[in-house]
N, C-alpha and C positions, 0 to 999 in steps of 0.2 A: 281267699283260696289261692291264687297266685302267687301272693306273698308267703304265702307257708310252703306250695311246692316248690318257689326257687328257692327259699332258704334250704330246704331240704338237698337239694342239687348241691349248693355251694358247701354244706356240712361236710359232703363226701367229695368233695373238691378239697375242701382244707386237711382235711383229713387223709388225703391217698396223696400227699402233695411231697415232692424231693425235697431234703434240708436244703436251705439257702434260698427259699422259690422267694421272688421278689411280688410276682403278678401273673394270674393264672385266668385264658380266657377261654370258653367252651363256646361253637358254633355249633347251630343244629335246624333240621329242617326234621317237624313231626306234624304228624297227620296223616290220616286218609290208609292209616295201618303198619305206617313205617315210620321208621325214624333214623337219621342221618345226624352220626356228630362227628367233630372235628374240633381241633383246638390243643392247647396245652400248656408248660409252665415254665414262666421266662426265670432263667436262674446265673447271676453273676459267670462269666466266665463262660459258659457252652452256650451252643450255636440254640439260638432264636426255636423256642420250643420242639428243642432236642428232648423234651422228656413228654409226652405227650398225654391229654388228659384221660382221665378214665372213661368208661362209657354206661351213666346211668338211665340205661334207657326206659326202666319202669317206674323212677320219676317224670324222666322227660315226658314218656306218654301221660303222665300226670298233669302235668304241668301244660300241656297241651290240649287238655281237656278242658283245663279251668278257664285257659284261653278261649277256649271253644264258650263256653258259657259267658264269658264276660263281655266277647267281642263278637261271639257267631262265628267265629274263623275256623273255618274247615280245615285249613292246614299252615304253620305258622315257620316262619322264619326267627331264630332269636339268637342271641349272643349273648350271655350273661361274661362280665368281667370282675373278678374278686381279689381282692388284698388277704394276707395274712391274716389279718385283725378280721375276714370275717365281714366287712364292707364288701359291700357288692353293686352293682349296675345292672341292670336289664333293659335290652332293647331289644321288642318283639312285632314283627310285622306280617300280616296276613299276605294274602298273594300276590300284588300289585306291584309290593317293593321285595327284591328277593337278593340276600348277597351273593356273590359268584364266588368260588375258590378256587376257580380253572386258571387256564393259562395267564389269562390278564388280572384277574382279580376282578375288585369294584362292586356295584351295584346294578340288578339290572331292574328297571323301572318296564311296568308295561301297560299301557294307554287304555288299555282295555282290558280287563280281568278277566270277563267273560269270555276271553279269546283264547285258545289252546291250539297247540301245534299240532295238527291231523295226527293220529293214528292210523298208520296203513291195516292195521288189523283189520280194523272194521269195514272195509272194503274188500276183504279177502273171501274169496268163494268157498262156502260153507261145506263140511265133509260130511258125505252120506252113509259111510261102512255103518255098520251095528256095531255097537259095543259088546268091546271084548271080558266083559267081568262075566261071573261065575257065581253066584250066592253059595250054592252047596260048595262047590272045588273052593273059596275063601275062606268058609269058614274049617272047611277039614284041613287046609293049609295054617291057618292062624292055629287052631289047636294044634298041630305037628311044628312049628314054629315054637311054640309057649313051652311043647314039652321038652324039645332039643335046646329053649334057652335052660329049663331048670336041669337039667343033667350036667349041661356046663358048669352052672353056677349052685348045684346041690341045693338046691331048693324051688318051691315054688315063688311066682309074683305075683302078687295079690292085684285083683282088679277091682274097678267099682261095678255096683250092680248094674243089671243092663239097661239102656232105656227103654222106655212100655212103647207101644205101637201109636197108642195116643201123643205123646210124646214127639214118635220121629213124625205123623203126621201133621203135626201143628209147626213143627218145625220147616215142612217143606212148604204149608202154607206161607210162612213169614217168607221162606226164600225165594217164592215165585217159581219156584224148578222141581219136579223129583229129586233125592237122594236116586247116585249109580245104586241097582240091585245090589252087587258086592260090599257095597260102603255101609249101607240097610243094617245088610246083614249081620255085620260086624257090631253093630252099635246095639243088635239084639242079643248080643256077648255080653258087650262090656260100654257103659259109656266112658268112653275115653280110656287111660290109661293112667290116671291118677288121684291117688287117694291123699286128703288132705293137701302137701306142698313136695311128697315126695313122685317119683316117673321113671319109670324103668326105659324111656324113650322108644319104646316098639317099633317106631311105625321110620325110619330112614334116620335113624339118631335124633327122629322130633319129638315133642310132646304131642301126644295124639288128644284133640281138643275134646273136653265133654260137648254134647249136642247144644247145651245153651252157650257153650263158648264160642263154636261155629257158626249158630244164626248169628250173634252180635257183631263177630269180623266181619260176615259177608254185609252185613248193614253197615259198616265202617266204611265199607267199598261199596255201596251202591252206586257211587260215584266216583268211579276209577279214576284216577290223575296218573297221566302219561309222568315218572318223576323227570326226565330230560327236560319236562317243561323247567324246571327251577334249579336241576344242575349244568344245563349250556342249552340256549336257543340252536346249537347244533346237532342236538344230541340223534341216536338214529337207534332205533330198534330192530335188532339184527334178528335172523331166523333161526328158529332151533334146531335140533342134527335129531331125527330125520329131517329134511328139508319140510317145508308145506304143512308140517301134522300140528303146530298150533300158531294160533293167529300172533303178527306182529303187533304184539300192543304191551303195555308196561304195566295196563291192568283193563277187564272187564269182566261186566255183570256176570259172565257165564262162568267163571273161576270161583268155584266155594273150598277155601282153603279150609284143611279138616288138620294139620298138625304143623305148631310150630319151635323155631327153636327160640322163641322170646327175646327176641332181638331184631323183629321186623321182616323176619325169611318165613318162607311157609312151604308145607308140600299142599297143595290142591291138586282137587280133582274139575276138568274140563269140561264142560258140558254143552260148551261151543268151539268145539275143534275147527279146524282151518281143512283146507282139500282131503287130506293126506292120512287128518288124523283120527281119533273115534271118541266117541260119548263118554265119556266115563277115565278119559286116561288121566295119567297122574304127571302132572307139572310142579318147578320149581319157581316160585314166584317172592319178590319181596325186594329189599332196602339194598341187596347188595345182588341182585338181578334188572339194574336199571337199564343194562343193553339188554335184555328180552329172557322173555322166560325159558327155560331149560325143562325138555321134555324129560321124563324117568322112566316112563312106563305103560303099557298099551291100558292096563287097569289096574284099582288097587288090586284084583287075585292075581295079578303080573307081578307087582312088585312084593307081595308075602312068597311068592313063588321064590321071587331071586333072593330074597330075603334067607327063606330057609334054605335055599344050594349054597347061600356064604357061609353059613352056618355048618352045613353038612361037611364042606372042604376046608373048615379050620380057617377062614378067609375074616377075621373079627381080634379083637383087642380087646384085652380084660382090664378094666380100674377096677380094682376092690371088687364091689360088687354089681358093677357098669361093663356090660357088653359092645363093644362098640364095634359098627359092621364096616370090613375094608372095601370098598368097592372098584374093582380093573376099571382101568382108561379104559374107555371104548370109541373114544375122538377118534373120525376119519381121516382126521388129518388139523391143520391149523386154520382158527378161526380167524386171528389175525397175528400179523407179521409187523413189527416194527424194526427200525432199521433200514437194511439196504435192500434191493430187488433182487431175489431169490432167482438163480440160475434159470430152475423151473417151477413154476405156477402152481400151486396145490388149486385144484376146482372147488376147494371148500372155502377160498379166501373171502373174506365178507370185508374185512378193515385193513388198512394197509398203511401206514404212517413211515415216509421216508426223509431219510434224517441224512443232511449236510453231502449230498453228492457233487462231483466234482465238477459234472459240466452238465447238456440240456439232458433229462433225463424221456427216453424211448420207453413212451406207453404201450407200444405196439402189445409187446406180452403179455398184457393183463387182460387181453382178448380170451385168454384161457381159466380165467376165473369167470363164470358167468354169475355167481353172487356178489360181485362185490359191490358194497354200499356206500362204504366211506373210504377215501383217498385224500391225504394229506401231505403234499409235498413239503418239508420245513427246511429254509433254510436251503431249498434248492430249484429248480424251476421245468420247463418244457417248454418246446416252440409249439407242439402239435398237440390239443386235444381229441385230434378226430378221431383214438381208439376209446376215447368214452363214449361215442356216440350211440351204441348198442350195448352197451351194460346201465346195470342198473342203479350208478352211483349217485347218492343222495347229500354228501356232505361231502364237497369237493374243499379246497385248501391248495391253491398253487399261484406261484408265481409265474408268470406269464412273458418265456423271454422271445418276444420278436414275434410270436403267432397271435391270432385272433380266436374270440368267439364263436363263430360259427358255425363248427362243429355240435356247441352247444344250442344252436336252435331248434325247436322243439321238443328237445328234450325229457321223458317221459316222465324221470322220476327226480332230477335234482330240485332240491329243497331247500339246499343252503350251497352262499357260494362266500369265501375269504380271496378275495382276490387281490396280484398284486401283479404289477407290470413294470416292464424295463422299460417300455416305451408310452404313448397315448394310443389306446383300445377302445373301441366302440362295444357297450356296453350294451345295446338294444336287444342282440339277439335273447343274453339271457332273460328277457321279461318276456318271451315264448315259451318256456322252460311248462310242459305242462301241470306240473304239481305246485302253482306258485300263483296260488288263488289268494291271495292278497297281499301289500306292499307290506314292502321290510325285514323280508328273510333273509337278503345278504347282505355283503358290503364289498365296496370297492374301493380301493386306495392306490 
């Protein structure tokens, strides 16, 4: 089975490949509901996989699968390499051995599998509001939705039939949670929104899943994998806008994703909200949300709500016979800043990567961001840590000219440190650092 799904990969490798391609290599990381590739095709004369490769990700998850069966590997790392002629290589590894494709490159090997880098989610105090869904106001929204799409589009969209009650019952058996009322509701419509292999994409430009497609994702995830484990041991999970309304994590139990767009992204709905946020709201989760999930919506009757006002203000894009919805910026401001240090501070700053300054660079300002999480000096330094001593940054990166540590003693929340100095530095205080419950999170050089 392996050997048939990579053949299957490298067919459409050979096949979508530029004239002259000499050697073409695919990396990718699948499992646990997502899939990550990269790679592409080395060709006489342009720059080092300038052309880059396709992305079959309904093989990969295939392929992925068979791995699962042969090896038991819940989530795989691999690199298939292929010649013209259709030769190929495969090299695939479970979780232990993982390649990096960040700043350094390399392999990163980890002593203990069973070990994963905390989840501040899960320590996040849990939100009491009620849920904001609707059954009745959803479903007369999705019907005024369905009508204002067939007026656009001069015809009706055909649905599948609804699921039975027995159905969404056994369903929420397998999931361990209720279905949100609103969600129910819906599903006593229509299961899903796709008949056969064709989808009018309803639900945020996603495939909204039939009911057996939904229990088997969220079993895919029963065992959520923070992905920063395997794309940088510094990775950090930022907080969604509203602030506090869902937990920082890159995945857990309480997320039952109900539509996606097949490619590893999902819309879910919450059903473990963070302080801020409620039972039932609708999150953005998946392969290309590995800095943290993206709230959408208080519930899905919130999001058919906005759904049909884009619809009502001409706010949508026609292909053919595909509606697509335009949705307004509504960012309060920037998540993160690269570059130089911004005159003034947006309070929304969470990451902040400063690139080639000329001399010690004055943290004092970033007093004014109280979310920020990750700071990355490159390429340039400071004497003074002591304005991180009250924010909450997690994945620091500085060079260190002429000042000390100890600013960073005790520290609540730093988790990762890249550190580099002009001179010799006492390192002690950072193993205070209170988030740093076991060796090996930094490095010093």
């Amino acid at each position: 089975m392996v050997e048939q799904a990579t053949r299957r990969i490298v067919e459409q490798i050979v096949a979508q490949a530029p004239a002259g391609w000499t050697r073409a290599v695919l990396s990718s990381t699948a499992g646990g509901g997502s899939i990550g590739v990269s790679g592409g095709y080395a060709v006489p004369g342009a720059p080092l996989w300038h052309n880059p490769v396709a992305s079959p990700f309904r093989e990969l998850g295939g392929l992925a699968e068979a791995l699962r069966d042969v090896r038991g590997w819940e989530r795989t790392s691999l690199e298939i390499a292929c010649q013209p002629s259709g030769e190929y290589a495969l090299v695939a590894t479970g979780d232990p051995i993982t390649s990096l494709r960040g700043r350094d490159g390399g392999f990163q090997a980890v002593l203990d599998p069973d070990q994963r880098l905390p989840q501040p989610g899960f320590g996040q105090e849990e939100g009491t509001a009620a849920p904001d869904g609707d059954p009745e106001l959803a479903v007369t929204r999705f019907h005024a939705y369905l009508e204002r799409r067939a007026a656009i589009l001069g015809r009706s969209e055909q649905l599948p039939p609804p699921a039975s009650a027995a159905a969404l019952d056994e369903a929420e058996r397998r999931i361990g949670r209720p279905l949100p009322a609103d969600l129910r509701a819906l599903y006593r419509i229509a299961d899903g929104d796709t008949i056969g292999h064709e989808s009018p994409c309803l639900l945020g430009d996603m495939i909204w899943m039939p009911l057996a497609t939904l229990v088997a994702v969220h079993a895919g995830q029963r065992e959520p994998l923070w992905l920063g484990w395997e794309l940088a041991w510094d990775s950090i999970v930022f907080d969604a806008e509203p602030a506090g309304t869902v937990r920082r994590c890159g995945g857990h139990p309480g997320w039952l994703p109900f539509a996606t767009g097949e490619d590893g992204n999902y819309l879910a709905v919450d059903l473990a909200p963070a302080r801020n946020g409620r039972p039932g709201q609708v999150i953005r989760i998946g392969r290309d949300y590995h800095d943290g999930p993206h709230h959408v919506a208080d519930s899905v009757t919130s999001l058919l709500g906005r759904h049909l006002e884009l619809l009502e203000r001409g706010a949508y894009e026609r292909y053919d016979d595909h509606l697509s919805l335009v949705e307004p910026d509504h960012r309060p401001g920037p998540h993160t800043i690269v570059g130089e240090l911004p005159d003034e501070i947006p309070p929304t700053l969470q990451a902040l990567h400063l690139n080639d300054a000329a001399g010690p660079v004055d943290l004092a300002p970033l007093t004014a961001a109280p979310h920020l999480r990750l700071l990355h000096l490159n390429r340039c330094g400071t004497a003074d840590l002591a304005p991180l001593r009250a924010l909450p940054v997690e994945s620091l990166r500085v060079t260190l000219d002429g000042g000390d540590l100890t600013p960073l003693e005790g520290h609540r929340a730093l988790t990762s440190l890249d550190l580099e100095t002009t001179a010799p530095v006492d390192i002690a205080p950072s193993r205070t650092c209170a988030a740093w419950t076991f060796p090996g999170p930094g490095s010093a050089t």
